[in-house]
N, C-alpha and C positions, 0 to 999 in steps of 0.2 A: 628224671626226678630223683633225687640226693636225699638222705637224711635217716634222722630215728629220731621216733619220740619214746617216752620214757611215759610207763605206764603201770602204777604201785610197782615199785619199783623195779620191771622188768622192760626192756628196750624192746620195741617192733620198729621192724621198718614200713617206712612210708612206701607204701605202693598208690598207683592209680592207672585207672583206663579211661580214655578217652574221657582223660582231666576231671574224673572225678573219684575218691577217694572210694579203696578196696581192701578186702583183707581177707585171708585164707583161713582154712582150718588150724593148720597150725600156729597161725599168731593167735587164734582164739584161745586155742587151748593153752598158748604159752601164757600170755596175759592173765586168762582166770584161773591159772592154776590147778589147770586139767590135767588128768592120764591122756595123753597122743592117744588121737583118733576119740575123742567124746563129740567131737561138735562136728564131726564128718558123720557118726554113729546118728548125730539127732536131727543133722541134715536128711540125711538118707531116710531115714523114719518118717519122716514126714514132708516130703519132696513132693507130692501133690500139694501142698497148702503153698508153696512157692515157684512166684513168678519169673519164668527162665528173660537174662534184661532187665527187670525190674530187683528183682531180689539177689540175682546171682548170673552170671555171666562164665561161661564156659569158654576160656581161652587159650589156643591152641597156637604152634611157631609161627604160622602163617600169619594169624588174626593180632599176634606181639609184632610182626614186623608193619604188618601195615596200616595199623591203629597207634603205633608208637607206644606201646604197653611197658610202663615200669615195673618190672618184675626183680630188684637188683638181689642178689647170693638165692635165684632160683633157677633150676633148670626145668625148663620146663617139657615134660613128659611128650610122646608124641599125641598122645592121646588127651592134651591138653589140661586144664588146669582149672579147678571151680576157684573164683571170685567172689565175694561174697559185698555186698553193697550195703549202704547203711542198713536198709530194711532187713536186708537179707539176715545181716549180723544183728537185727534185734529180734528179727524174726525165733533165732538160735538161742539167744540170751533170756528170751521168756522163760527156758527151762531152767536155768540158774538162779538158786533163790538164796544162796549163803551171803554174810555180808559182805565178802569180798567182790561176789560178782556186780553188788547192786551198786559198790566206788567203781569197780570196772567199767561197770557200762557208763556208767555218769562222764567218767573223765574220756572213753573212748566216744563216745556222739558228742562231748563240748569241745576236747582239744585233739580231736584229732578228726571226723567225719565233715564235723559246723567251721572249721577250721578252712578248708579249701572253699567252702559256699560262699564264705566270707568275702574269701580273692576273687570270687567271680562277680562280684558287686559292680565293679567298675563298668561292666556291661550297660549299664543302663547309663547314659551321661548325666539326666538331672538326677538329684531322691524326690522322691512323691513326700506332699502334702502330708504333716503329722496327724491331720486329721483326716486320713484315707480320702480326699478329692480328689474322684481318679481322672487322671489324665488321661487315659483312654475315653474317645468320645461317649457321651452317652447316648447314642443313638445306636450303638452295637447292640444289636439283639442280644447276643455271646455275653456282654457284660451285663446288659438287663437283667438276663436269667443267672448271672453268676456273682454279681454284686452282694447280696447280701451272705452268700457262706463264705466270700472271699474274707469281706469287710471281719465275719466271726475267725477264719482261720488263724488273720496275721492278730487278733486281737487275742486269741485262747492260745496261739504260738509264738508270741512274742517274734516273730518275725515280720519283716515290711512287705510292704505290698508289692515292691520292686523286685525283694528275694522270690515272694510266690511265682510271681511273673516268671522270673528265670528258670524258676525248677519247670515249669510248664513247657518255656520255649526250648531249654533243653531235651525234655524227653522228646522233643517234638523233631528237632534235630536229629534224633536216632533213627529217624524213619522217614522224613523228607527230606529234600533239599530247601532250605528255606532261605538259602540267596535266589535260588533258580527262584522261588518263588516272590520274591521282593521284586525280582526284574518283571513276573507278569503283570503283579500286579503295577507295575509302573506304565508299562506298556499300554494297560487298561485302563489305566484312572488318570496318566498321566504326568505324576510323580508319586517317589517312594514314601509310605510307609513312614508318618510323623513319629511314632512309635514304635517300638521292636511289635507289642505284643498287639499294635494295628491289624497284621498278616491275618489273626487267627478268623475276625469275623469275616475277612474277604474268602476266603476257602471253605466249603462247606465240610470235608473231609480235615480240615484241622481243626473247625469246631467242633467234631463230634468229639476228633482224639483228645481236644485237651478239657471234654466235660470227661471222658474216661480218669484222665490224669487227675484232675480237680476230686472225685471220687475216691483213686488209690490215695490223695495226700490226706483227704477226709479220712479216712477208715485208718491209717497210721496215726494222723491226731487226736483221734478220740478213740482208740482201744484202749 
């Protein structure tokens, strides 16, 4: 991954792990116009309130060569290197309240975090119905019980029902194999999976994780 964005007007580089968009202490501090080391200082403070994976990602030479980690003019420590993930970085930004932090954050979750979700769109082959008719059957228990906070998320998040989909199947991907599992279920039913996000009601164990997931997207959309 190549590049820099340009952010009031100071350049970060584009970083990513396993294709989805990251940033360090020090592009925080570079960007909001911090003294080196405030957003490692308010990390560290309060590191119980964040999720190691979900908020921040601790990558070390090994976990850059074998996850293909864009890290480019970093060297990274043996002892590895905190990452910080959308949430992670709003997680940090709550404590910035001057008016620069509040363009900060705006233009860093539009044009640079919303930015790479965007490119993963194409994941889905159709777009779903503007009127959220989901195309996941309705006889999914899974979407029974999750229809209506979905139907409110992508309607209070301006996001589609296809993006929610993906942030779901994604996390979900971090913890299974979800081809291996598209093969069982074929095995079992016959053939694959009309939909990506068909998998989940067949598995008992990826229904639990992605009402976990549907939870953490809840609590980030409405704090």
């Amino acid at each position: 991954m190549n590049g820099v964005i340009t952010i009031e007007n100071t350049e970060m580089q584009i970083r990513e792990y396993n294709g989805e968009r990251v940033v360090t202490f020090k592009d925080i501090d570079a960007v909001h116009g911090n003294k080196a080391g405030t957003a490692k200082r308010n990390f560290t403070r309060n590191k119980k309130h964040f999720i190691e994976n979900e908020d921040f990602i601790v990558a070390t030479r090994d976990i850059s060569k074998r996850d293909n980690l864009s890290l480019l003019n970093i060297d990274v420590p043996t002892r590895g290197i905190t990452l910080l993930t959308e949430s992670g970085y709003l997680l940090i930004a709550k404590s910035f309240t001057d008016d620069l932090s509040w363009k900060v954050q705006r233009q860093l979750v539009n044009a640079y975090f919303k930015v790479r979700a965007v490119q993963k769109e194409p994941y889905y082959k159709e777009p779903l119905a503007e009127d959220f008719t989901p195309r996941v059957p309705i006889v999914s228990d899974w979407y029974e019980r999750n229809k209506g906070r979905m139907y409110r998320l992508c309607r209070d998040s301006g996001n589609s029902r296809s993006y929610l989909y993906h942030c779901i199947l994604t996390r979900l991907s971090e913890r299974y194999d979800l081809n291996a599992a598209r093969e069982i279920y074929k095995n079992e039913v016959g053939n694959y999976p009309e939909y990506p996000i068909d998998i989940v009601k067949y598995f008992p164990e990826l229904e639990q994780d992605a009402d976990k997931i549907l939870d953490r997207i809840e609590r980030m959309t409405y704090r």
